[in-house]
C-alpha positions as a Markdown table, in Angstrom:
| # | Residue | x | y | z |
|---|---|---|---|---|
| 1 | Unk | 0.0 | 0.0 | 0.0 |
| 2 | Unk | 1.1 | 3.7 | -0.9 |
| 3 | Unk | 0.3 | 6.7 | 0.7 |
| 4 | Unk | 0.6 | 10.6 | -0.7 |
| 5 | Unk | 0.9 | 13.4 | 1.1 |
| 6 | Unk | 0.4 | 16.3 | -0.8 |
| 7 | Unk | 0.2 | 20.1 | -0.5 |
| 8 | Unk | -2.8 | 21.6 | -1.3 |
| 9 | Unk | -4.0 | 25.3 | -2.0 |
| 10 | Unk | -6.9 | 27.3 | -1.3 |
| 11 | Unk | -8.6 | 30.5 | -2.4 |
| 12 | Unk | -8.6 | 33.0 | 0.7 |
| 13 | Unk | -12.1 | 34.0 | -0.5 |
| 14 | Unk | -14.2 | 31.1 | -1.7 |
| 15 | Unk | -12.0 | 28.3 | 0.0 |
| 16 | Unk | -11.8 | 26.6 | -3.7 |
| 17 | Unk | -9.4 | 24.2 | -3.5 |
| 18 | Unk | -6.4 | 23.3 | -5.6 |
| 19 | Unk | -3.6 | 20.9 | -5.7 |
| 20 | Unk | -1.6 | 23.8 | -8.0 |
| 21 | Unk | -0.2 | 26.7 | -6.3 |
| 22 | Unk | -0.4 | 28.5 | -10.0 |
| 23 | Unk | -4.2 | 27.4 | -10.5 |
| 24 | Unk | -5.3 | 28.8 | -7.2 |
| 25 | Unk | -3.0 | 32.3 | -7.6 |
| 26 | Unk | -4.9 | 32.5 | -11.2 |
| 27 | Unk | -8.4 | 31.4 | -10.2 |
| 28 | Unk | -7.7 | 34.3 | -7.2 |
| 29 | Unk | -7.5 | 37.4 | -9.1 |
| 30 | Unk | -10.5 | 36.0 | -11.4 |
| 31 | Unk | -12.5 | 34.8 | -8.3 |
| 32 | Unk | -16.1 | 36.6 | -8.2 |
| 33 | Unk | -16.0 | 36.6 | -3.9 |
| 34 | Unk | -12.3 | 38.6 | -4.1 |
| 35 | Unk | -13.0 | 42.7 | -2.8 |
| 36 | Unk | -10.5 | 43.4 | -5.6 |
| 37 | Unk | -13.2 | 42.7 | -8.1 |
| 38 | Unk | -16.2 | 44.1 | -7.1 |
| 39 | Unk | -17.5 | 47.4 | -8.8 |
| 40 | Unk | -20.4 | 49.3 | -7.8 |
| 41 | Unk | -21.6 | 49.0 | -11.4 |
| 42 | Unk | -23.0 | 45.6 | -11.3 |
| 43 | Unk | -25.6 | 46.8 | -8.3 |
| 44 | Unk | -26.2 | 49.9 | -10.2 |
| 45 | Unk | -29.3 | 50.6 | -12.1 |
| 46 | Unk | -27.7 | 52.4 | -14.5 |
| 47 | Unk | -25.6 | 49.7 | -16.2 |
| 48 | Unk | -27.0 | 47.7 | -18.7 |
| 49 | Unk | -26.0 | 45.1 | -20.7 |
| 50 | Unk | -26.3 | 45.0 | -24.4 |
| 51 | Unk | -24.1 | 44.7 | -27.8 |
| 52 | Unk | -22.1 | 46.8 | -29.9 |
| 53 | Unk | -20.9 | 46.6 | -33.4 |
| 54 | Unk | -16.9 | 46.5 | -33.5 |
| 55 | Unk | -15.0 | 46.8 | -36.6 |
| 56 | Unk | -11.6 | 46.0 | -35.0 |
| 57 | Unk | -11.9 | 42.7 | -34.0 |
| 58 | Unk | -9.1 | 39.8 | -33.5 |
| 59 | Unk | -10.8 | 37.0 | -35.9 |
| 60 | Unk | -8.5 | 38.5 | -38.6 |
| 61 | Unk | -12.4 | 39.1 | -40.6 |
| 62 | Unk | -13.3 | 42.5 | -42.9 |
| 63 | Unk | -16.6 | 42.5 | -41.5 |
| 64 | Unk | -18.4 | 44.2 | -38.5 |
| 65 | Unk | -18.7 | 42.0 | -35.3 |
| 66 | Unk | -21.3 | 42.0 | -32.6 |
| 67 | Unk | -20.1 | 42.1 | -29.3 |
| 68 | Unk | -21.4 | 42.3 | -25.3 |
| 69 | Unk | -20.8 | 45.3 | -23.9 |
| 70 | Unk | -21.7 | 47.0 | -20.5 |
| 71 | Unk | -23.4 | 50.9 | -20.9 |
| 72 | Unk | -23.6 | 53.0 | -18.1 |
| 73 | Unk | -27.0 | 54.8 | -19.3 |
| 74 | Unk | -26.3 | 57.9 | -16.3 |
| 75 | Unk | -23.0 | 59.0 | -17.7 |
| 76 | Unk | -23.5 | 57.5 | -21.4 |
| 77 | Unk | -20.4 | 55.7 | -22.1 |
| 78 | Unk | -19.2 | 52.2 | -22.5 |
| 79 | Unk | -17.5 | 50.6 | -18.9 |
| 80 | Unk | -15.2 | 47.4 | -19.2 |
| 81 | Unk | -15.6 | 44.9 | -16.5 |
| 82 | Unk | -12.5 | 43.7 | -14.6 |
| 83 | Unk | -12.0 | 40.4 | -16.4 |
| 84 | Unk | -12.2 | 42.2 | -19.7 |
| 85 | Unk | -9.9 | 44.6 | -18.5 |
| 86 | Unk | -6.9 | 41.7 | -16.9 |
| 87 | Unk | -7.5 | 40.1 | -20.0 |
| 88 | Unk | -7.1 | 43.4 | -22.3 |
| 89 | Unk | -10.2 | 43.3 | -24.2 |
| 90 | Unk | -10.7 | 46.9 | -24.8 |
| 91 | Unk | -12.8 | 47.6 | -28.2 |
| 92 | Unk | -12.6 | 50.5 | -29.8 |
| 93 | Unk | -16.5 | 51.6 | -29.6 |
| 94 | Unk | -18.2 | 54.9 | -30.9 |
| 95 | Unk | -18.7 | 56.3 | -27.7 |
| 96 | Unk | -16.2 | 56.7 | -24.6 |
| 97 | Unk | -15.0 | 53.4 | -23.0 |
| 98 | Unk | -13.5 | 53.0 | -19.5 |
| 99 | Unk | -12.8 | 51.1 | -17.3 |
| 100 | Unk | -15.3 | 50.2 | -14.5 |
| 101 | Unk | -13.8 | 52.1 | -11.6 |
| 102 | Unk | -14.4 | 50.6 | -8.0 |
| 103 | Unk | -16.6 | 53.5 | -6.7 |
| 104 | Unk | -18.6 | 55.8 | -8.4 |
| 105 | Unk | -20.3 | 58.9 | -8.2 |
| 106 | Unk | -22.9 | 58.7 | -10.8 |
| 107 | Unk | -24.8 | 56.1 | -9.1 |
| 108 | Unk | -25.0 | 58.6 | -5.4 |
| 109 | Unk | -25.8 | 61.6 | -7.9 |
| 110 | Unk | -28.3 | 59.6 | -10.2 |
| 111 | Unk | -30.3 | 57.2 | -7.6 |
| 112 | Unk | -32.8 | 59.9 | -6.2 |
| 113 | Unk | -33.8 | 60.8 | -10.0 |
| 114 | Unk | -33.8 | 57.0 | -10.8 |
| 115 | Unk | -35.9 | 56.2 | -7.8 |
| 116 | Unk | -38.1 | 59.0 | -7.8 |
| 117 | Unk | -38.8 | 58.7 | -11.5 |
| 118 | Unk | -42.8 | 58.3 | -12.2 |
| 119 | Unk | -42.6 | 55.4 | -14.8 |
């Protein structure tokens, strides 16, 4: 009989585990529970989700590509999440794009009109 004793690794925010120290640093900065990645975008009423049309795309096509995109409608521009951002996919869209910063003003500013809107 054989026995193993291995190391293993875990997220310090979801308690994930992994038996690859690389795997668990990489699934960390991606990992949906880390403070590092929250935005007050994705509670905000203001930022929708919808598609653009993107004529400098990586498929190495001539033609226009449809893409996911998030819109902050209080500001009107474009925001890039933070896994778009580590992962650099920044289009180049006919209106402003950022990136989604971790607090915002709009949303304090906007949230009395929003909430005392009649329809």
């Amino acid at each position: 009989m054989r026995t193993l004793t291995r190391e293993t690794y875990y997220c310090d925010h979801c308690n994930k585990m992994y038996l690859s120290k690389y795997f668990c640093q990489k699934h960390e900065g991606n990992c949906t529970k880390n403070p590092e990645n929250h935005r007050d975008c994705f509670s905000c009423a203001g930022c929708l989700k919808t598609t653009a049309i993107v004529s400098d795309h990586r498929n190495g096509l001539n033609e226009p590509l449809q893409v996911p995109v998030f819109y902050c409608s209080f500001i009107d521009i474009y925001i890039t999440p933070p896994k778009a951002e580590r992962n650099g996919n920044l289009y180049n869209l006919n209106k402003q794009n950022i990136f989604m910063p971790k607090k915002c003003n709009a949303k304090q500013e906007f949230s009395d009109v929003f909430l005392n809107d009649p329809f």
